[in-house]
LUMVO-982819 format. One record per atom (N, C-alpha, C): residue number from 1; residue in one letter; atom name; z, x, y. Coordinates in steps of 0.05 Angstrom, whole numbers, plus 32768, in hexadecimal, padded with zeros to 4 digits. Atoms other than C-alpha are relative to their C-alpha. Example, Ala and Ser with C-alpha at 12.3 -4.5 7.8 and 13.67 -1.06 7.14 Angstrom:
+-----+------+------+------+------+------+
! pos ! code ! site !   pz !   px !   py !
+-----+------+------+------+------+------+
!   1 !    A !    N ! 8000 ! 8012 ! 7FE8 !
!   1 !    A !   CA ! 809C ! 80F6 ! 7FA6 !
!   1 !    A !    C ! 8000 ! 8012 ! 8018 !
!   2 !    S !    N ! 7FFF ! 7FF0 ! 7FE8 !
!   2 !    S !   CA ! 808F ! 8111 ! 7FEB !
!   2 !    S !    C ! 800E ! 7FF1 ! 8016 !
+-----+------+------+------+------+------+
***
This chain:
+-----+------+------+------+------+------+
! pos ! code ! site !   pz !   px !   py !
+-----+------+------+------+------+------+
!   1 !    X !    N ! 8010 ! 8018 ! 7FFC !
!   1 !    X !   CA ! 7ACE ! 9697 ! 86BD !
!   1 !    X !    C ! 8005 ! 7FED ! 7FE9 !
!   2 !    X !    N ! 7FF3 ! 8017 ! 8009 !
!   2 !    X !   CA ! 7ADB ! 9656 ! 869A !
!   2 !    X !    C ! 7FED ! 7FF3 ! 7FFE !
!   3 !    X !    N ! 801E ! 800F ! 8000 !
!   3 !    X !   CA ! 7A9E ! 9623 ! 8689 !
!   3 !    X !    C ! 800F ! 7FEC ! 7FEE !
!   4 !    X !    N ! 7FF3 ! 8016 ! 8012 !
!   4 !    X !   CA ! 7AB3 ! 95DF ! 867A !
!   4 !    X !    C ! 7FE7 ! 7FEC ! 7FFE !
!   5 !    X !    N ! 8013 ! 8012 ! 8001 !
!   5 !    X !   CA ! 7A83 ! 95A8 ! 8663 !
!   5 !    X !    C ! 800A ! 7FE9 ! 7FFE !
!   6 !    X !    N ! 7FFD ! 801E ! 7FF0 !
!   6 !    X !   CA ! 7A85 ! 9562 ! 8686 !
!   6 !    X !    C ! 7FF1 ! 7FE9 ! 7FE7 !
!   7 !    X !    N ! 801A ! 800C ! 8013 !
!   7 !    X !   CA ! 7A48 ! 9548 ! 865A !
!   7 !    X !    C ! 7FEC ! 800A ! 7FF8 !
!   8 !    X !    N ! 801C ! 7FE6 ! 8008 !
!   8 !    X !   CA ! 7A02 ! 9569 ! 863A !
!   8 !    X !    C ! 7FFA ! 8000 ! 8020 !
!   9 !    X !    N ! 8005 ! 7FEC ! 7FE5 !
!   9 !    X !   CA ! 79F4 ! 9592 ! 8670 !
!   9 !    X !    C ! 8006 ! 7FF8 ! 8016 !
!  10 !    X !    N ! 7FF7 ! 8007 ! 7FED !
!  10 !    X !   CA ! 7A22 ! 957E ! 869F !
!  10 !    X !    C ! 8017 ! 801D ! 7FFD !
!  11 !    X !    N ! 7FEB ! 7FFB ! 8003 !
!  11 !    X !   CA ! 7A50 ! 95B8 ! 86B0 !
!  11 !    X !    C ! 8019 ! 8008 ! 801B !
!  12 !    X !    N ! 7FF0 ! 7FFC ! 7FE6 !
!  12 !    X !   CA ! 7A8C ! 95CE ! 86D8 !
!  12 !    X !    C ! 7FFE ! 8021 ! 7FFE !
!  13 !    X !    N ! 8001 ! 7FEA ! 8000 !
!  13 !    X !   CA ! 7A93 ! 9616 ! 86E2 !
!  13 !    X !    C ! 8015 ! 8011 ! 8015 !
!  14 !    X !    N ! 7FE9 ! 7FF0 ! 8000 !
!  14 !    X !   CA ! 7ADC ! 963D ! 86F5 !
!  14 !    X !    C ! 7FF9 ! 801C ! 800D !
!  15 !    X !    N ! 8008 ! 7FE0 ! 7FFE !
!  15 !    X !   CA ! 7AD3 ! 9680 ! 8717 !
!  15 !    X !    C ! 8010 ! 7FFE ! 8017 !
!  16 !    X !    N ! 7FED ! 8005 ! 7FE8 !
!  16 !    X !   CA ! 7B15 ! 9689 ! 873C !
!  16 !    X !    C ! 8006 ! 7FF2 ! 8014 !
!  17 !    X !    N ! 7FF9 ! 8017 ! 7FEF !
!  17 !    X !   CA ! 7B1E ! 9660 ! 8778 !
!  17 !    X !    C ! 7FDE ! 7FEE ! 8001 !
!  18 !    X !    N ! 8010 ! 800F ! 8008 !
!  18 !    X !   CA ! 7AD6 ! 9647 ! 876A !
!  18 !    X !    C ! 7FFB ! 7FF3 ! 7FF6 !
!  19 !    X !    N ! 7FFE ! 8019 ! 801A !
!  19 !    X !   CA ! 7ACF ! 9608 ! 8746 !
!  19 !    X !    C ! 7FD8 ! 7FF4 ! 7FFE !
!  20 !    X !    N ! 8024 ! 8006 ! 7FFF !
!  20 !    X !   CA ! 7A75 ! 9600 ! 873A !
!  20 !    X !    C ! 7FFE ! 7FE8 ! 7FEF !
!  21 !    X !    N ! 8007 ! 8018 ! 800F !
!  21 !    X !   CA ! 7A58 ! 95BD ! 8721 !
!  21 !    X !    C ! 7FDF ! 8008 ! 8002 !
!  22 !    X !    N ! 8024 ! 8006 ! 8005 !
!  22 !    X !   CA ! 7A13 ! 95C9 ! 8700 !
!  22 !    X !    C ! 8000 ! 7FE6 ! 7FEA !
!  23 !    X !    N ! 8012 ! 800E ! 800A !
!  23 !    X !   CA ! 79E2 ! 95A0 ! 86E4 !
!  23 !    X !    C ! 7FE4 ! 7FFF ! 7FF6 !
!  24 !    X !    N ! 8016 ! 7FE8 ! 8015 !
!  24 !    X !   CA ! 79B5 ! 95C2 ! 86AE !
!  24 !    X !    C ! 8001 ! 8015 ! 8009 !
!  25 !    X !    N ! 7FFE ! 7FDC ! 7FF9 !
!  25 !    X !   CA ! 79A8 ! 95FE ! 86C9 !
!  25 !    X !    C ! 8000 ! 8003 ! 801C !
!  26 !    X !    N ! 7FF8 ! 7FF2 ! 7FE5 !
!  26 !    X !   CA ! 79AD ! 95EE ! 8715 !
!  26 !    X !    C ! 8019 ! 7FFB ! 8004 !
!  27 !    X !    N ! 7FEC ! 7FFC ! 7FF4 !
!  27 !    X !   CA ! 79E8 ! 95FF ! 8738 !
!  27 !    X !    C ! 8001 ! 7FE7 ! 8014 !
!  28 !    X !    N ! 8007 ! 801D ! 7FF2 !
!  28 !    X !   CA ! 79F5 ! 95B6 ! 875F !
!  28 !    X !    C ! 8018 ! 8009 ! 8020 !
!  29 !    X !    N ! 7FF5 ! 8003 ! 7FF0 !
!  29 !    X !   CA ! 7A33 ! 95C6 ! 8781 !
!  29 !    X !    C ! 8016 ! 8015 ! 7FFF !
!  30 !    X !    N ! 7FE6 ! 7FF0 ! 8007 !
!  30 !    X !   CA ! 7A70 ! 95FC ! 8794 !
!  30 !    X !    C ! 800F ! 7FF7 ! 8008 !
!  31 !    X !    N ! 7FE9 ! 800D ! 7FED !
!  31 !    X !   CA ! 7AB4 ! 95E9 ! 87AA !
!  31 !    X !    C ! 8014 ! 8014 ! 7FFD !
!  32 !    X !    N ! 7FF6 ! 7FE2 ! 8001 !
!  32 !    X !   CA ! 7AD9 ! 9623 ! 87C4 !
!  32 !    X !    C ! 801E ! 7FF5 ! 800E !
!  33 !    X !    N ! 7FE8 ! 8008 ! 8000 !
!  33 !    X !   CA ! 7B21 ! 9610 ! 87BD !
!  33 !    X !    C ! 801B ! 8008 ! 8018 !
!  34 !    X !    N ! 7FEF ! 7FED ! 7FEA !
!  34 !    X !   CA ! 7B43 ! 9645 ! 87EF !
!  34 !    X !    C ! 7FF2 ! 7FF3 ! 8017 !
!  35 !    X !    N ! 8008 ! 8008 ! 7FEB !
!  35 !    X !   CA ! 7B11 ! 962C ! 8824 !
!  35 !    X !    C ! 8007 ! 7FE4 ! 7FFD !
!  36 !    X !    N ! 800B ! 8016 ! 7FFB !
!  36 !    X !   CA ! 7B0E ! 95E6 ! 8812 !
!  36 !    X !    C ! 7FE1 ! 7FFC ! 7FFE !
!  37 !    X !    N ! 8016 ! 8002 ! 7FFA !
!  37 !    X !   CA ! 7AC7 ! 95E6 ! 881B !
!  37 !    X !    C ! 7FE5 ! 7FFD ! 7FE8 !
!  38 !    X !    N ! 800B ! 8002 ! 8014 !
!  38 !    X !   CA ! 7A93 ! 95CE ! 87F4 !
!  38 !    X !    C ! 7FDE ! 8003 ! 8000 !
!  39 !    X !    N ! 8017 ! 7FF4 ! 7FFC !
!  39 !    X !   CA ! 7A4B ! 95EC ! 87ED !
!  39 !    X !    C ! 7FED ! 7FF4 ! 7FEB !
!  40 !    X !    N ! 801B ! 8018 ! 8011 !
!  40 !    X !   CA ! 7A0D ! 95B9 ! 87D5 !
!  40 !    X !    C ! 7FE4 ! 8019 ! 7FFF !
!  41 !    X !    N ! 8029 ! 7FF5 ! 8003 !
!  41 !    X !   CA ! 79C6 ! 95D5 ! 87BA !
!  41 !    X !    C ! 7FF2 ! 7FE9 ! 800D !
!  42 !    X !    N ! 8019 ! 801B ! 7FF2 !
!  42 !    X !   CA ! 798F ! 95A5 ! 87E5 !
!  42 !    X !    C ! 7FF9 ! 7FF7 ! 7FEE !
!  43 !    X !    N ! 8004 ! 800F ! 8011 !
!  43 !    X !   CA ! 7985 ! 958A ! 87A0 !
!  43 !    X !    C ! 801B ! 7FEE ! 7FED !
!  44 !    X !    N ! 7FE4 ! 8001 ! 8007 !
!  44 !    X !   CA ! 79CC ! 956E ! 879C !
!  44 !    X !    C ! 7FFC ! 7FE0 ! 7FF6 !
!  45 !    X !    N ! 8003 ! 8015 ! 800E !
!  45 !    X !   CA ! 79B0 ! 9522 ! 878D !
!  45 !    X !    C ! 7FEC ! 7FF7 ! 7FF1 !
!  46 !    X !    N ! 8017 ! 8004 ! 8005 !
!  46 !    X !   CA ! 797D ! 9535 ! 8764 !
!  46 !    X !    C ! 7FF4 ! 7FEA ! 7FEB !
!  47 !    X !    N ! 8001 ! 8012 ! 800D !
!  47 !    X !   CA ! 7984 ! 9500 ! 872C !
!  47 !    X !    C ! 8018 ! 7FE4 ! 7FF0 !
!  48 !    X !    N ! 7FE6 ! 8010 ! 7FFE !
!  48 !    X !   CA ! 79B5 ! 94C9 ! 871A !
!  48 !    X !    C ! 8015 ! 800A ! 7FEE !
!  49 !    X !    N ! 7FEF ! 7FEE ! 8011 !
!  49 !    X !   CA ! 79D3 ! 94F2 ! 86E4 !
!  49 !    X !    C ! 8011 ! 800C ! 800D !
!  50 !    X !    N ! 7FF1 ! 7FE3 ! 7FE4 !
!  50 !    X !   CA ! 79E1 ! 9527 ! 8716 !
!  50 !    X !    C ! 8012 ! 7FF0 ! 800E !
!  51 !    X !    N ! 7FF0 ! 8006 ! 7FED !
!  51 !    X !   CA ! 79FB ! 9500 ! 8747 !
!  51 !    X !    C ! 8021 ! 7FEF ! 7FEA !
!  52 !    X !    N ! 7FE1 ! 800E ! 800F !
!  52 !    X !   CA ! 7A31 ! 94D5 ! 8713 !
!  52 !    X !    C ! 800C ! 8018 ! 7FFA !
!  53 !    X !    N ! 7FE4 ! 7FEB ! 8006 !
!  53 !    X !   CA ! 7A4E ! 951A ! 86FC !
!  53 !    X !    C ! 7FFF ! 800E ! 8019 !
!  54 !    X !    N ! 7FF3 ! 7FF3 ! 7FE7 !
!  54 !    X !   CA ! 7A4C ! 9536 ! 8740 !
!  54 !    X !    C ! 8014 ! 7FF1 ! 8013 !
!  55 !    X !    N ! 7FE5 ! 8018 ! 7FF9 !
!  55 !    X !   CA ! 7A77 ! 94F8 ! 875D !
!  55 !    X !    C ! 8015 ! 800F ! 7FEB !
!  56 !    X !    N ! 7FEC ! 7FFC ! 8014 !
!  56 !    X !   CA ! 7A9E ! 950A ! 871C !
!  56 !    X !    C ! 8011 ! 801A ! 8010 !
!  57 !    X !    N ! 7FF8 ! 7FE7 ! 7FF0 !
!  57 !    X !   CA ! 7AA7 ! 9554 ! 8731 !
!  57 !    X !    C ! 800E ! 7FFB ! 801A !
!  58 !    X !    N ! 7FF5 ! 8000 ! 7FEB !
!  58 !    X !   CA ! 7AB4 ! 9543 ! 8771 !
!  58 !    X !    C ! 8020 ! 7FF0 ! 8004 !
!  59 !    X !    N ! 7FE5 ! 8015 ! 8002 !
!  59 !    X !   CA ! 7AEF ! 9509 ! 8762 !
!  59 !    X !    C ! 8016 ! 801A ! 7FF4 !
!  60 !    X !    N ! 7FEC ! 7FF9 ! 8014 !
!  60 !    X !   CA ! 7B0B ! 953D ! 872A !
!  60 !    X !    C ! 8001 ! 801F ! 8013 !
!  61 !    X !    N ! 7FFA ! 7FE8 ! 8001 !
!  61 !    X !   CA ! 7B0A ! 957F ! 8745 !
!  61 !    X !    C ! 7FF7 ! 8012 ! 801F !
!  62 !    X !    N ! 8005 ! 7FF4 ! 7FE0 !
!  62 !    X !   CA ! 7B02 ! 9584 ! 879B !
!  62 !    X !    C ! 8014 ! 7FEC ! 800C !
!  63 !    X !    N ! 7FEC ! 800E ! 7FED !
!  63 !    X !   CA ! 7B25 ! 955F ! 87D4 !
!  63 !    X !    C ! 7FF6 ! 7FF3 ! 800A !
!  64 !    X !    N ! 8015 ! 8011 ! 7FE9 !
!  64 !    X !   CA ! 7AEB ! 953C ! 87EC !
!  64 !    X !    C ! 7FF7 ! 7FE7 ! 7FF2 !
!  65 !    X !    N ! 8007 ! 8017 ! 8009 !
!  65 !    X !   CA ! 7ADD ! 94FA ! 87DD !
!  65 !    X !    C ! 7FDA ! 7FF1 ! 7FFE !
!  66 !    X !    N ! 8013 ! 800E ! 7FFE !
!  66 !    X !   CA ! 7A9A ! 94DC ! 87D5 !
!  66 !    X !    C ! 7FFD ! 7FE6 ! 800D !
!  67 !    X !    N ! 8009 ! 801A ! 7FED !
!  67 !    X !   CA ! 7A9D ! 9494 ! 87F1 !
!  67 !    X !    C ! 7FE1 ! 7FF7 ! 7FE8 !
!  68 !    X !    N ! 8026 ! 8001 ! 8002 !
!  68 !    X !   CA ! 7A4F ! 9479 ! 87F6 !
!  68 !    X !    C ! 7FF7 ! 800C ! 8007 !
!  69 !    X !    N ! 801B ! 7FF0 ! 7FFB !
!  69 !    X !   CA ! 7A16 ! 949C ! 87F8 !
!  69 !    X !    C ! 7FF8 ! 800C ! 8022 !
!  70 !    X !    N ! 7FF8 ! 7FF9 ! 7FE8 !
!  70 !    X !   CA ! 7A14 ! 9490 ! 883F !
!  70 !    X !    C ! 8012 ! 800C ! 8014 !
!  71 !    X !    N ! 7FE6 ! 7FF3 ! 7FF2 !
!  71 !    X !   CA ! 7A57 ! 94A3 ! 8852 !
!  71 !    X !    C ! 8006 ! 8027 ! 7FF6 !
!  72 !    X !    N ! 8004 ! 7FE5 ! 8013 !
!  72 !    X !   CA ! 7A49 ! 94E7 ! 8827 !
!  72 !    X !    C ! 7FE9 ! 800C ! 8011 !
!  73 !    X !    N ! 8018 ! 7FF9 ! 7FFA !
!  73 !    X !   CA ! 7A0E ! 94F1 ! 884B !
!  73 !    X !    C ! 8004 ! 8012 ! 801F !
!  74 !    X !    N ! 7FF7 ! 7FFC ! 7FE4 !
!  74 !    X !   CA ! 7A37 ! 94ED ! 8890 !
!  74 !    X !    C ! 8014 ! 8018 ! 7FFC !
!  75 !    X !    N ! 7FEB ! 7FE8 ! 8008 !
!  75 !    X !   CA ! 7A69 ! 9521 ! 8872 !
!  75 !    X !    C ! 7FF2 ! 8019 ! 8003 !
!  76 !    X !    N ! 8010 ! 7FEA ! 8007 !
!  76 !    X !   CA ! 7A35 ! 9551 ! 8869 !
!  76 !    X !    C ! 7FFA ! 800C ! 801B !
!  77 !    X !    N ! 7FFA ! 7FF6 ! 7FE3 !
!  77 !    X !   CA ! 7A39 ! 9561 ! 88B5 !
!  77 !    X !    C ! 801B ! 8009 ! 8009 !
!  78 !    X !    N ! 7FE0 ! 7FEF ! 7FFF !
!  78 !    X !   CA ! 7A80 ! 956E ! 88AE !
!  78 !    X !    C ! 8002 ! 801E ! 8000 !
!  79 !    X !    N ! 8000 ! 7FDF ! 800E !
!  79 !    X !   CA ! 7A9D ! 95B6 ! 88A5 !
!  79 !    X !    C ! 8006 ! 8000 ! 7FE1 !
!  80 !    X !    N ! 7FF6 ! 7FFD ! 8022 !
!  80 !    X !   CA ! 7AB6 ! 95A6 ! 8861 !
!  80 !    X !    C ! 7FEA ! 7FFD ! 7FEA !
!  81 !    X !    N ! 8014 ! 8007 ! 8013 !
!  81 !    X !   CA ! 7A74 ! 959D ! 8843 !
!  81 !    X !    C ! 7FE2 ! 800F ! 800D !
!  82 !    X !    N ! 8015 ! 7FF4 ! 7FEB !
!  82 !    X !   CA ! 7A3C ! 95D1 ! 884D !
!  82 !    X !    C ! 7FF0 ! 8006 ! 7FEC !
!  83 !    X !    N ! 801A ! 7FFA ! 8013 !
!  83 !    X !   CA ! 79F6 ! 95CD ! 8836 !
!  83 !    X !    C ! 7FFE ! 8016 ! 8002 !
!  84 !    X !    N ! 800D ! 7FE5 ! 7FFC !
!  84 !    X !   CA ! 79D7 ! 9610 ! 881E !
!  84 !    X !    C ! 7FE9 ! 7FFF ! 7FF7 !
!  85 !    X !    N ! 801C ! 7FFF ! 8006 !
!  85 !    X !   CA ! 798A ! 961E ! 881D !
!  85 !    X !    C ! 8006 ! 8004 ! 7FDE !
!  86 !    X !    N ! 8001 ! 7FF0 ! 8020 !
!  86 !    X !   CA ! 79A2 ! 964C ! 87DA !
!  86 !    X !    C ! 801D ! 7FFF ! 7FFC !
!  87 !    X !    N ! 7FEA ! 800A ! 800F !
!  87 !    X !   CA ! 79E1 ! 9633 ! 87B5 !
!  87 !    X !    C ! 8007 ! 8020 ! 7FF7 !
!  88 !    X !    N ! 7FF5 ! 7FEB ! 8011 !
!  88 !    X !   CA ! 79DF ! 9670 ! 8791 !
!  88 !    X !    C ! 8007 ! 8016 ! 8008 !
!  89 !    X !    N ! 7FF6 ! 7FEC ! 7FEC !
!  89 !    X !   CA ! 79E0 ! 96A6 ! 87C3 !
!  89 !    X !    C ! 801D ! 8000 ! 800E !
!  90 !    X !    N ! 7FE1 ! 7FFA ! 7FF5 !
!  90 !    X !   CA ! 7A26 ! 9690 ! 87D7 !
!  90 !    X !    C ! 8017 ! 8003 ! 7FE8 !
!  91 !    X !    N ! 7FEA ! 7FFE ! 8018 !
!  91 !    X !   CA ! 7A40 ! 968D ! 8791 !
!  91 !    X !    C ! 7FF9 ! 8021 ! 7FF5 !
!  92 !    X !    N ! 8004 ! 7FDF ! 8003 !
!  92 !    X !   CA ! 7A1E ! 96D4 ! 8786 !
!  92 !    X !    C ! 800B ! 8013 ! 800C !
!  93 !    X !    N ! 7FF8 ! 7FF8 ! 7FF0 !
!  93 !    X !   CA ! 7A37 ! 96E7 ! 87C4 !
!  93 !    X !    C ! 8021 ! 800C ! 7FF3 !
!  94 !    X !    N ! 7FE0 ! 8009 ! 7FFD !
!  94 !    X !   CA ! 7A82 ! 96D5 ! 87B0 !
!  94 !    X !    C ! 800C ! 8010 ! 7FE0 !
!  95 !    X !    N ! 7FF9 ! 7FF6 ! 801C !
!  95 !    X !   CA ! 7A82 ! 96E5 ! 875D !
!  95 !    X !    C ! 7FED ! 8010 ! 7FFC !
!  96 !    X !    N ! 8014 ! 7FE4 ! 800B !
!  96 !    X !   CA ! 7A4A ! 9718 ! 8758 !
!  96 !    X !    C ! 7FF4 ! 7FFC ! 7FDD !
!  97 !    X !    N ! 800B ! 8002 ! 8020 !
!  97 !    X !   CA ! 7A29 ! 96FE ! 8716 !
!  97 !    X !    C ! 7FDF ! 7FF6 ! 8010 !
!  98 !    X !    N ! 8017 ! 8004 ! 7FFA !
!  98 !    X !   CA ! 79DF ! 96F2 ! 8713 !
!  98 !    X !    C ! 7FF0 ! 7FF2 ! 7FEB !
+-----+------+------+------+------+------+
***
């Protein structure tokens, strides 16, 4: 595992084909590189902080583009972009840390 820091408590987080973008201590977003696929917490625009380094994350280190707000919003019905009630249950699932 690998832990890179973006900005104060902005971080990225490495765990094999996993690439995680938190923001303090929640987990915001996974992007699972073998699938493509990228897995949001329901608190994925929770403040404007969040959201500028999660654009960031997303420009630097997935395949998916952001756009606007709106056009991100329409993505989120895609397959490439799948909300999860619990963010963490699929990254627990996958790397077994707790």
């Amino acid at each position: 595992m690998k832990v890179r820091q973006m900005a104060n408590n902005q971080y990225i987080i490495d765990v094999g084909n996993l690439v995680i973008f938190q923001s303090y201590t929640t987990m915001i977003a996974c992007y699972d590189s073998g699938s493509g696929k990228l897995y949001l917490d329901p608190y994925w625009e929770y403040s404007k902080t969040t959201m500028k380094y999660f654009k960031r994350f997303l420009e630097e280190e997935t395949r998916i583009e952001y756009g606007t707000k709106k056009d991100f919003e329409k993505r989120l019905m895609e397959d490439d972009i799948i909300m999860k009630e619990i963010l963490e249950f699929y990254i627990n699932s996958r790397i077994n840390i707790i």
